[in-house]
MARGUFI-729623 format. One line per field, with one value per residue (C-alpha): residue in one letter; residue number from 1; x, y, z. Coordinates in nm, 4 decimals. Example, Ala and Ser with C-alpha at 12.3 -4.5 7.8 and 13.67 -1.06 7.14 Angstrom:
# residues 2
r: c(A, S) .
k: c(1, 2) .
px: c(1.2300, 1.3670) .
py: c(-0.4500, -0.1060) .
pz: c(0.7800, 0.7140) .
//
This chain:
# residues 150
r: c(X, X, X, X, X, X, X, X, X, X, X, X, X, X, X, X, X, X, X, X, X, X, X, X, X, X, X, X, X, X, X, X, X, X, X, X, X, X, X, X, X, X, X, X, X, X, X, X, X, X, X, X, X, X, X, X, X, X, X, X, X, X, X, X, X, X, X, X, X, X, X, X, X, X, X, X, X, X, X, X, X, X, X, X, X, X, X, X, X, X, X, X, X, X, X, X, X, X, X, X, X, X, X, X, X, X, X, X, X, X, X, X, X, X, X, X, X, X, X, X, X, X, X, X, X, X, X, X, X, X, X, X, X, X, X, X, X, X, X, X, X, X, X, X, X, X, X, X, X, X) .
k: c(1, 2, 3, 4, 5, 6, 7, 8, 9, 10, 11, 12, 13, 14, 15, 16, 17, 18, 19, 20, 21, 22, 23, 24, 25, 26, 27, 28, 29, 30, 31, 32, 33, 34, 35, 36, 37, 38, 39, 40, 41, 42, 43, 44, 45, 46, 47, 48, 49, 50, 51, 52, 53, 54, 55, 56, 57, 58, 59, 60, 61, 62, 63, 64, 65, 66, 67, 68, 69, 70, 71, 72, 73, 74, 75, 76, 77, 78, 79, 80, 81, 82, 83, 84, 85, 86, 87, 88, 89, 90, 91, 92, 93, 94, 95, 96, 97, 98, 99, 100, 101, 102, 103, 104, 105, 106, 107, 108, 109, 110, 111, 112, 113, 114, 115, 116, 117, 118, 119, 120, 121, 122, 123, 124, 125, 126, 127, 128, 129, 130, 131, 132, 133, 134, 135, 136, 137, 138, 139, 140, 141, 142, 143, 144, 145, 146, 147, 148, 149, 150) .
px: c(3.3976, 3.0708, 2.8682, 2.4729, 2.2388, 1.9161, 1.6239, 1.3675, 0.9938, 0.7172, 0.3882, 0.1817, -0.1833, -0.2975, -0.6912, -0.7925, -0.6858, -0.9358, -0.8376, -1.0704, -0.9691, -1.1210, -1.1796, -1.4877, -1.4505, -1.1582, -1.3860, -1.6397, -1.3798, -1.2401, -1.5654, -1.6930, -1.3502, -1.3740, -1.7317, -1.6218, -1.3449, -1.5711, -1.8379, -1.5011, -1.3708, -1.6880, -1.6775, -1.3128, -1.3508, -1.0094, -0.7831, -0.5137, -0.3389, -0.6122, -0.7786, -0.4569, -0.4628, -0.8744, -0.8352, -0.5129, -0.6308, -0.9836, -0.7289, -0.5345, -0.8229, -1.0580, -0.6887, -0.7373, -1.0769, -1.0194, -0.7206, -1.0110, -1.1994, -0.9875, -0.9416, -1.2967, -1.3905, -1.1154, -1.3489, -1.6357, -1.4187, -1.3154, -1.6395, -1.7563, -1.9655, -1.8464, -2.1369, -2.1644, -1.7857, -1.8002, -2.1444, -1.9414, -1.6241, -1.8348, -2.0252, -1.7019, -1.4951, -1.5765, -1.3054, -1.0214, -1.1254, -1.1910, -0.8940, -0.6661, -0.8988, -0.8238, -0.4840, -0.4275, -0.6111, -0.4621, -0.1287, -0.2316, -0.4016, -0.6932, -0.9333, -1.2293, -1.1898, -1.0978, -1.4237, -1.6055, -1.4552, -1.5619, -1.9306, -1.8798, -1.7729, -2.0272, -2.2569, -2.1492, -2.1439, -2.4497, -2.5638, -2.2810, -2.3567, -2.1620, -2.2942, -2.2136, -2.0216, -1.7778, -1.4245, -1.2422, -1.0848, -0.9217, -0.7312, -0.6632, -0.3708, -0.0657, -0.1862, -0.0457, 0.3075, 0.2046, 0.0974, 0.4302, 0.6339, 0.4239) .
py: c(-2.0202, -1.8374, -1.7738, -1.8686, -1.6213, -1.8253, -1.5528, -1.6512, -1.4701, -1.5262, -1.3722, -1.3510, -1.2521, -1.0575, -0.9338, -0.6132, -0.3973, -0.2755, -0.0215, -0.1109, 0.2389, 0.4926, 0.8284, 0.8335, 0.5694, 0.7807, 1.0770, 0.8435, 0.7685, 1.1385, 1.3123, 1.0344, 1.0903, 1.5128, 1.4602, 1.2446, 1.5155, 1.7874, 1.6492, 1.5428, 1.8885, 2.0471, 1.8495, 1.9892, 2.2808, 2.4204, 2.4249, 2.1706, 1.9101, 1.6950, 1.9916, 2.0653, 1.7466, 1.7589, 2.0817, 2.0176, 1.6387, 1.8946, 2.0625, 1.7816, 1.5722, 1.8581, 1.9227, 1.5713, 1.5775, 1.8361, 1.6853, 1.3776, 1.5852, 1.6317, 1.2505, 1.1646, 1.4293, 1.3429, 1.0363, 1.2383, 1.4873, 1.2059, 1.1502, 1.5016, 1.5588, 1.8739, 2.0269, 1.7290, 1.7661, 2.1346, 2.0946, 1.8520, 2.0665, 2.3698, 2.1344, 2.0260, 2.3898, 2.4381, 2.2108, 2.3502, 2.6866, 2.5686, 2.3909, 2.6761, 2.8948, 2.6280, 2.5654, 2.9456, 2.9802, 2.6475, 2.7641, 3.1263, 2.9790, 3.2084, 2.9023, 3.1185, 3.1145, 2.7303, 2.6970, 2.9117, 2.7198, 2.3911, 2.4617, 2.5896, 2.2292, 2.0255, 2.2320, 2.1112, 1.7678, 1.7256, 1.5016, 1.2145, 0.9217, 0.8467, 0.5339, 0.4635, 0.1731, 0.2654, 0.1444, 0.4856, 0.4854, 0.8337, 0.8736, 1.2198, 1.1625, 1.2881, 1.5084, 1.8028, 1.6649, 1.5911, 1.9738, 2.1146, 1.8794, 2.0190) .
pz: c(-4.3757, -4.3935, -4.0984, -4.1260, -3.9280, -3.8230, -3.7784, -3.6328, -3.6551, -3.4315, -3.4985, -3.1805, -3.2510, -2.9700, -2.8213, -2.8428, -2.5141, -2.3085, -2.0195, -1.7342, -1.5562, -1.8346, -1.7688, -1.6807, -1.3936, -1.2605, -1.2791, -1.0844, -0.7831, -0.7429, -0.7075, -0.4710, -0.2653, -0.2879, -0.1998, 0.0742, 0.1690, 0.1312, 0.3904, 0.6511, 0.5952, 0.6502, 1.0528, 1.1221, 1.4264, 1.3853, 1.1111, 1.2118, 0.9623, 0.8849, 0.7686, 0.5391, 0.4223, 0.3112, 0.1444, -0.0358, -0.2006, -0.2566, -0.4310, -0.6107, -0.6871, -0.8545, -1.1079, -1.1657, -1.2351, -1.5116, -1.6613, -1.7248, -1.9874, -2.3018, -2.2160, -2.2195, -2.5196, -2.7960, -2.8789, -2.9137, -3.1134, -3.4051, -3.4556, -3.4791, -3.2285, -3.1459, -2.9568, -2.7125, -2.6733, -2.6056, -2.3321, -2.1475, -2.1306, -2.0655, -1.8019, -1.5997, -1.6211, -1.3099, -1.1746, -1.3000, -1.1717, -0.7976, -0.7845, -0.8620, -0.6171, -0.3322, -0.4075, -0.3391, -0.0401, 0.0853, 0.0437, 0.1834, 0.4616, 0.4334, 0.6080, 0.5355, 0.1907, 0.2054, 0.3487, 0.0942, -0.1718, -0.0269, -0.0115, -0.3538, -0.4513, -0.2116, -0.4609, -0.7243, -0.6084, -0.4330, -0.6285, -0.5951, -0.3463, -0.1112, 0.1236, 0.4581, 0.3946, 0.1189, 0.0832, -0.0071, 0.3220, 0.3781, 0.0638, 0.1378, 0.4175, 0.3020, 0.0527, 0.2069, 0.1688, -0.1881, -0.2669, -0.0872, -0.3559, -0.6407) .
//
């Protein structure tokens, strides 16, 4: 007795994928939230744990910011527009740098140079809008815990 193996094939044809959370739209929502942070941060009168909090998602959100370039650039890159690619790396460098800076002066707790660093970042995102009535809520609570784990 022989045993008979039934395979069975399916062919599903699918749509293209689109990701509707690109890059550049998470690039969007963090500088709108460190802008955000930047502005509450700039209101606190004593360093206390909101003010941790502010400065560390400052912090986290401007590394995430530059971890959104290479992203954004590769396409750029395979079509070999290599100059455009390199103005908006040179363009966003910044990030990386302050974050780093922030991060060390967070953990340090040197509050004047937190603050230093912060109006060096509301300068460089002056010219995000932020309206009155935005739902970002306070995305930076908890972000203290989150730089301690890191």
């Amino acid at each position: 007795m022989t045993k008979t193996q039934i395979v069975i094939i399916l062919e599903v044809n699918l749509g293209r994928l689109i990701n509707p959370d690109s890059a550049g739209k998470e690039r969007t929502r963090l500088t709108k939230t460190v802008a955000l942070a930047v502005r509450e941060l700039a209101k606190q009168t004593a360093p206390g744990a909101e003010s941790r909090d502010l400065a560390a998602y400052i912090a986290l959100s401007l590394d995430a910011i530059a971890g959104t370039i290479d992203v954004s650039v590769t396409a750029w890159e395979k079509r070999g527009y290599w100059v455009k690619a390199d103005r908006f790396r040179m363009e966003w460098l910044w990030a990386g740098h302050l974050a780093g800076k922030m991060r060390a002066a967070l953990i340090a707790e040197d509050w004047g140079g937190v603050a230093a660093l912060a109006a060096q970042t509301a300068q460089r995102l002056s010219k995000v809008n932020v309206s009155e009535n935005h739902r970002l809520g306070k995305p930076w609570q908890g972000a203290w815990q989150e730089l301690e784990r890191q």
